[in-house]
N, C-alpha and C positions, 0 to 999 in steps of 0.2 A: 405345413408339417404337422403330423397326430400331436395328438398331445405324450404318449406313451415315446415316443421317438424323439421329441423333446425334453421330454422327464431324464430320456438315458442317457442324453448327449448334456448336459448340464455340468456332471461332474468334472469330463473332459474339458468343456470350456472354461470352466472355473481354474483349474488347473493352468490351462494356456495362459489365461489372462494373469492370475498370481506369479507366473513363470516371469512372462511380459514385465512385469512391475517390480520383479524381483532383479530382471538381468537391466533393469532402468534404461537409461540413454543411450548405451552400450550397444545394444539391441535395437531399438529403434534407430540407430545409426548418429546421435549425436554425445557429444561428448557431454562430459556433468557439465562443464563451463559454457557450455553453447549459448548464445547470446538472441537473439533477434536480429535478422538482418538489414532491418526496416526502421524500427525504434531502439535499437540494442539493449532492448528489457533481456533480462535472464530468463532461461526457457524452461520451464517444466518437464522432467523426465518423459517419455510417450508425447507430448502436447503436437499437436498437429497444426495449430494456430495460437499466436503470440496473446497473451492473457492483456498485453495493454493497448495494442492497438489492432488486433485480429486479424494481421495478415498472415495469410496462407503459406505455412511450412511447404514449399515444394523439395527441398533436397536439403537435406543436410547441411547444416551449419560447418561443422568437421566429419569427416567420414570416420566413421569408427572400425578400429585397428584389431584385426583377425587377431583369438586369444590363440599364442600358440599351446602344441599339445606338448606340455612336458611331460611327459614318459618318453619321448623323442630323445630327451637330454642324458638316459639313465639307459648304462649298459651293464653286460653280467662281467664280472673281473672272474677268469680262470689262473690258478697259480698251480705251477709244477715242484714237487717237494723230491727231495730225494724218495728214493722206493724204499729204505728203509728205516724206523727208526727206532731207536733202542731204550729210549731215554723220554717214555711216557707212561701213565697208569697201565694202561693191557702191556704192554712189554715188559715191563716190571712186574705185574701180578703174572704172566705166563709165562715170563722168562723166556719169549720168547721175541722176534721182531712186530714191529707193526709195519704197513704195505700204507702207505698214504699216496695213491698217485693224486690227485688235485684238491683244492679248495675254493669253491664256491661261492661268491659273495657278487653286490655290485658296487657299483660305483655311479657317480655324475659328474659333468662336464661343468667347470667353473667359468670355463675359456675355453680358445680354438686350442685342441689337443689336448688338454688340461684336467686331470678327472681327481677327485676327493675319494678313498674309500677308506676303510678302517683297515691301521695297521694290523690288528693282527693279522689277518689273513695272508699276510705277507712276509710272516714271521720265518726264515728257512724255507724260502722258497728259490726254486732254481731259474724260474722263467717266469712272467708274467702277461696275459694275454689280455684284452678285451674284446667280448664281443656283441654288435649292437643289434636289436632286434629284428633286422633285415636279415641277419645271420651270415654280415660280414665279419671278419675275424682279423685284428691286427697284433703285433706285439707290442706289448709297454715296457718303457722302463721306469727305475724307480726314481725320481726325484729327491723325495729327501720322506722319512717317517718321523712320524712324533710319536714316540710309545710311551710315552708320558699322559698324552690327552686320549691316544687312540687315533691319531689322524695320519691319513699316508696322503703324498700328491703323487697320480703318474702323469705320462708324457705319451703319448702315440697319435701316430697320424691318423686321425678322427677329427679333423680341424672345422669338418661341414657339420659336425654334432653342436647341435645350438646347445648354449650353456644356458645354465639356471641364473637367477641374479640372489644372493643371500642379504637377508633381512636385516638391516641394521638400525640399532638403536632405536630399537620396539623391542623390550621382553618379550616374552610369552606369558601368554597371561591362563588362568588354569580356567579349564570350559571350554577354550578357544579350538575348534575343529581344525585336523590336519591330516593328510592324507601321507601315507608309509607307500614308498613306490621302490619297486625291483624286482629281480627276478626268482620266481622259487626254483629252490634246488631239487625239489623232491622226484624229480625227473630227471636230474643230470643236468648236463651242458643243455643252452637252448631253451627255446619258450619263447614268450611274451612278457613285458612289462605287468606285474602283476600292482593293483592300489587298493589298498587296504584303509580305510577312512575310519576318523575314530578322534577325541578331541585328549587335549593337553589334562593329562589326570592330578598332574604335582610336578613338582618344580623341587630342583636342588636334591637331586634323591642322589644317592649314594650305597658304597657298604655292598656293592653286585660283586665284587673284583671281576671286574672287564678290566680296567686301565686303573691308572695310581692314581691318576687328578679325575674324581667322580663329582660332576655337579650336573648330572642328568635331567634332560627331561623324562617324566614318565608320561606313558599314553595306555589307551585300553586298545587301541587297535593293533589288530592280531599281527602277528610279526611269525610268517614261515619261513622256515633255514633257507638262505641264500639274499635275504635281505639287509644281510650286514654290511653297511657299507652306502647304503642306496638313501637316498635324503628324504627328509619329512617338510612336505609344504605347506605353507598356509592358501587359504582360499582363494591369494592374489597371485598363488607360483611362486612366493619366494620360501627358498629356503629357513626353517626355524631349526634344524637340527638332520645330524645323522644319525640311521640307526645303527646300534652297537653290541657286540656281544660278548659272549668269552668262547675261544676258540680251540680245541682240545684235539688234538692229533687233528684229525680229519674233520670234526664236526664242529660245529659252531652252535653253541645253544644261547638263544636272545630272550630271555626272559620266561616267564611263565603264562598261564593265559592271563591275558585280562592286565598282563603289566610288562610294557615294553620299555626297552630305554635308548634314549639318542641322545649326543652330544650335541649341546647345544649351537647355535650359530656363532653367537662371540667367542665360546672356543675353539672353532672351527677355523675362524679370522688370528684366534694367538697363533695358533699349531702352524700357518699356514706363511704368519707373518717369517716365524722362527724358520721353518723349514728355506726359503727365501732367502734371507740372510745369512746362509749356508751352514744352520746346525750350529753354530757356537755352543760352547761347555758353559751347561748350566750353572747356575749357583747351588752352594752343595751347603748345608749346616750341620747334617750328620745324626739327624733325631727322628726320631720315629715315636709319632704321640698318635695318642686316640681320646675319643670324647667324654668329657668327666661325665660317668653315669655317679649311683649312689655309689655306689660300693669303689670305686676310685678316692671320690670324693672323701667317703672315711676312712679307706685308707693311708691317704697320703696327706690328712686335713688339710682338704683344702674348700679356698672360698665360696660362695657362688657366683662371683665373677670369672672362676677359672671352666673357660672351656675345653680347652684341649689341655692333656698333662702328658708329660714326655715317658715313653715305657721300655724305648731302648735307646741306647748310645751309639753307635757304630765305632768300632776300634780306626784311630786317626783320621779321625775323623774333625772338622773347625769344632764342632758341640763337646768333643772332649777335651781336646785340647783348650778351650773355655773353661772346663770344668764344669760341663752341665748333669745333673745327674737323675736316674729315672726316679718320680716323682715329681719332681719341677711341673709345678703350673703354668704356663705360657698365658700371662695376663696381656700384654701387649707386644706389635712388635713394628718398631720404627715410631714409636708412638700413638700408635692406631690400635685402638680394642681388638684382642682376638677372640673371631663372630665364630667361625667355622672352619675347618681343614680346608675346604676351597678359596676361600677370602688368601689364606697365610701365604698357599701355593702361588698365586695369581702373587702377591706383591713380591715375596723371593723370584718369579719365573722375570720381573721387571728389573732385578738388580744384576750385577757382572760379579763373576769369578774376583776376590782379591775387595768386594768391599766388604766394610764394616755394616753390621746389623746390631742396631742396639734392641735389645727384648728386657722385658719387666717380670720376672717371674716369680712365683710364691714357693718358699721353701717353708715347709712346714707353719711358724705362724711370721716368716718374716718375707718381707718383698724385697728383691733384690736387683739391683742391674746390672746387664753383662754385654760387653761390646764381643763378634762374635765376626773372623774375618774369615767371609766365604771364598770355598775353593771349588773346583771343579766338582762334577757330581760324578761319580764313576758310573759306566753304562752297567753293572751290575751287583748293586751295594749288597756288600758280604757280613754277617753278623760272624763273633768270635764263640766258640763252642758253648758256653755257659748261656750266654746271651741267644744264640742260633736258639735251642733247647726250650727257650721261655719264649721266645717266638714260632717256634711250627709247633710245637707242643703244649705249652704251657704250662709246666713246670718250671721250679727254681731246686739248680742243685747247689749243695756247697760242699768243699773239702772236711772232711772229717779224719784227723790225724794225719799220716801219710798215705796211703795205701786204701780211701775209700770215696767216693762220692757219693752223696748220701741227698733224698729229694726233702726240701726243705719244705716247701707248701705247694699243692698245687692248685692251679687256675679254677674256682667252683666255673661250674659248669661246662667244665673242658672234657675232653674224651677220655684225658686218664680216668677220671671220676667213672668213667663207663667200667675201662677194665682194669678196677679196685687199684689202681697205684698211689699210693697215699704217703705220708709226710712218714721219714723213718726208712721207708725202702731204699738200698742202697743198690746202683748202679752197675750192673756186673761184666758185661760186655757189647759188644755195640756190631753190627753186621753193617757194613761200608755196601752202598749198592751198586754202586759205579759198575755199571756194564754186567748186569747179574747173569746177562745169557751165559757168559763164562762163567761158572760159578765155582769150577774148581781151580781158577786162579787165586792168586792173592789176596787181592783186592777184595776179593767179595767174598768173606768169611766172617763167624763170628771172632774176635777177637776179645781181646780181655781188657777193660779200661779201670786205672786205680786212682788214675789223676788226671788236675787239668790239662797237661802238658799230651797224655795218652787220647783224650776228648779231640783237644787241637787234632791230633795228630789223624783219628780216624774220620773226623769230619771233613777235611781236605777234599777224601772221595764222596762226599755225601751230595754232591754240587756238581751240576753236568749245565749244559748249555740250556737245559730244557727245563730240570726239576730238579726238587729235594727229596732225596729220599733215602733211609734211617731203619735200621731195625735197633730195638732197644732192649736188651733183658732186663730182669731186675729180680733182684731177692727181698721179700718181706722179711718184717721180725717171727714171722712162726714158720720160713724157712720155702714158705709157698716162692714159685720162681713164673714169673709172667712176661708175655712178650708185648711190646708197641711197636707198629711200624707207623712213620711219617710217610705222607706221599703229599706231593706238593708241586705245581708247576710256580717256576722261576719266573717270574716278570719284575722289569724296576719296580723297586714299594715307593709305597706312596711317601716313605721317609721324607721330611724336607730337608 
């Protein structure tokens, strides 16, 4: 052979051979354990003769087991929604309907018939289909959702679709490569399996509002619409997580570039345990905290052992009826330090309806203890007008004499601060949007609000199946008159 024809074929060999050494025993056809059959010394990955006594490898010790191809195991989930709907951002801003015929996502096969995808996609859907990259097409039904985690199981006969096996008790560790599989939507129904490779970027992320309980994996590899729902593997095929998005009428948006998120495997196994045991009522305590940054911190002095501090109450709720009130530092709870909002969730999602929860919390500069008997969690916790207000908005109002509600301080860096509504502005009437396409009905006018009771009364309609949404006037001290409107898709909060 030339030498120049040598020279060019070098690369490629190198390659083969690093390939060889990389895919080890596997490849060569014996197993890691493979033994010697002759002297039963332990065998060397490649070795072709026994290192202690040099007899000749003619076959295989164990024959080595074909890797299946899981993209085999992942199909595209179609869901049918009514044709119209009333009660999202563009129907609301155009007052007029939105047309959603289907949503797009995938799923994978856990077991024979058995598929995992993300709830939303399933959110008001009328039918549910799968269909598998042969471009056969069956219908599913729903099993049970967790819209809590984000996790759906369906059921359809697809029983010959090999399932995946999911990774237990191995984290994920960050660096670690994983491959993102499903189908892109960007075409419609139909395609292929698309894999997306790209490694574990961070761990425990949060704060996307996809689902209430956020303990994300993040990744770098790119994530195009219709992969919500389709699983993330590690380099052995087991599953480390699903990918996840937020779902908005018809579209689904999964992150940004460069930052994907999936639900991890162990929540995959809770959502999946619950859903199983047929959906029993959650434990419910009725608070809604967020993380001490500084400005909480000085606010409500508190420690720096306090991580989470409570910022709303929910009306009849076990937390009120405790008497817990916003400020409260959550120091501990069952006696176990509180790490993070995912930690808290995970040990409430272990307890039942009707027990007691003892929690340590810091009330200004005193610690206090409060036994707190959980009740059912309603599927769509409702905040009371004042409290609603300081949640989608961020402002606090307060009565002022009879006849006025007046904004007490608002949230620094919230949207009021955008359009100038400041402390002193008083509340003047409020536009209910409940079904705006009729807009010359009742409902959905400005009205005049003087009290709490008038707050109560027009927020009622401010609450549809789907979203919140709120028009607000207001009058300044020099007589300026300004509008806010809230737009807000409803999903369980992350309250615990």
């Amino acid at each position: 052979m030339r030498r120049r024809e040598v020279l060019t074929r070098l690369p490629l060999w190198g390659l083969t051979v690093a390939a060889l050494i990389a895919c080890g025993p596997a490849l060569w056809g014996f197993a890691e354990d493979a033994t010697c059959p002759k002297c039963g010394a332990p065998l060397e990955p490649g070795a072709q003769f026994c290192g202690r006594c040099g007899y000749r490898l003619e076959k295989p010790a164990v024959p080595a087991l074909a890797t299946p191809d899981r993209r085999s195991a992942v199909v595209q989930v179609v869901t049918v929604h009514d044709s119209e709907l009333t009660s999202t951002y563009n129907s609301l801003a155009s007052e007029s309907n939105v047309q959603v015929g289907a949503i797009l996502g995938s799923a994978f096969a856990i077991g024979p018939g058995e598929f995992v995808t993300d709830s939303g996609l399933l959110v008001g859907s009328k039918e549910v289909s799968l269909r598998t990259s042969t471009g056969r097409t069956v219908i599913a039904s729903i099993v049970g959702t967790d819209s809590m985690i984000g996790v759906a199981l369906l059921r359809a006969d697809l029983k010959d679709v090999a399932p995946l096996s999911v990774r237990e008790n191995e984290p994920p560790r960050t660096g670690e490569s994983l491959d993102a599989l499903g189908f892109s939507s960007g075409v419609g129904p139909g395609g292929t399996v698309v894999v997306s490779s790209g490694v574990v970027s961070g761990l425990h992320r949060g704060n996307a509002g996809y689902h209430p309980i956020e303990d994300y994996l993040q990744t770098d590899a790119s994530l195009p619409r219709g992969l919500a729902g389709g699983p993330m593997i590690d380099p052995g095929g087991r599953v480390v997580g699903m990918s996840t998005g937020l779902v908005l009428g018809s579209r689904v948006y999964l992150g940004q570039s460069g930052i994907g998120y999936a639900v991890p495997a162990e929540w995959i196994d809770r959502a999946l345990a619950w859903i199983r045991s047929g959906a029993p009522p959650r434990a419910w305590l009725g608070a809604y905290t967020i993380a001490v940054d500084s400005e909480a911190r000085e606010r409500y002095r508190l420690p720096p052992q306090a991580k989470l501090v409570i910022e709303q109450i929910f009306p009849g709720s076990p937390a009120a009826a405790a008497g817990l009130k916003r400020g409260d530092g959550l120091l501990k709870v069952q006696d176990e330090e509180v790490s993070t909002l995912p930690r808290v969730q995970e040990r409430l999602l272990s307890m039942k309806t009707g027990e007691p929860v003892a929690l340590e919390i810091m009330r200004g500069a005193d610690v206090q203890h409060v036994a707190v008997t959980l009740s059912p969690r309603p599927e769509r916790p409702r905040l009371a007008g004042i409290d609603a207000l300081r949640f989608f908005a961020g402002l606090d109002l307060i009565p002022q004499g009879d006849d006025r509600l007046v904004v007490a301080s608002v949230v620094p860096g919230s949207e009021l601060v955008h359009y100038k509504i400041a402390a002193g502005d008083v509340l003047q009437s409020v536009l209910s949007k409940k079904d705006w396409l009729h807009g010359a009905k009742d409902n959905s006018r400005w009205r005049s609000v003087h009290t709490v009771s008038d707050l109560e009364t027009r927020l009622e309609t401010a609450y549809s199946d789907l979203d919140f949404a709120l028009g607000l006037r207001f009058k300044s001290k020099d007589g300026t008159k300004r509008e806010l409107y809230l737009w807000e898709i409803l999903t369980p909060t992350a309250a615990l």
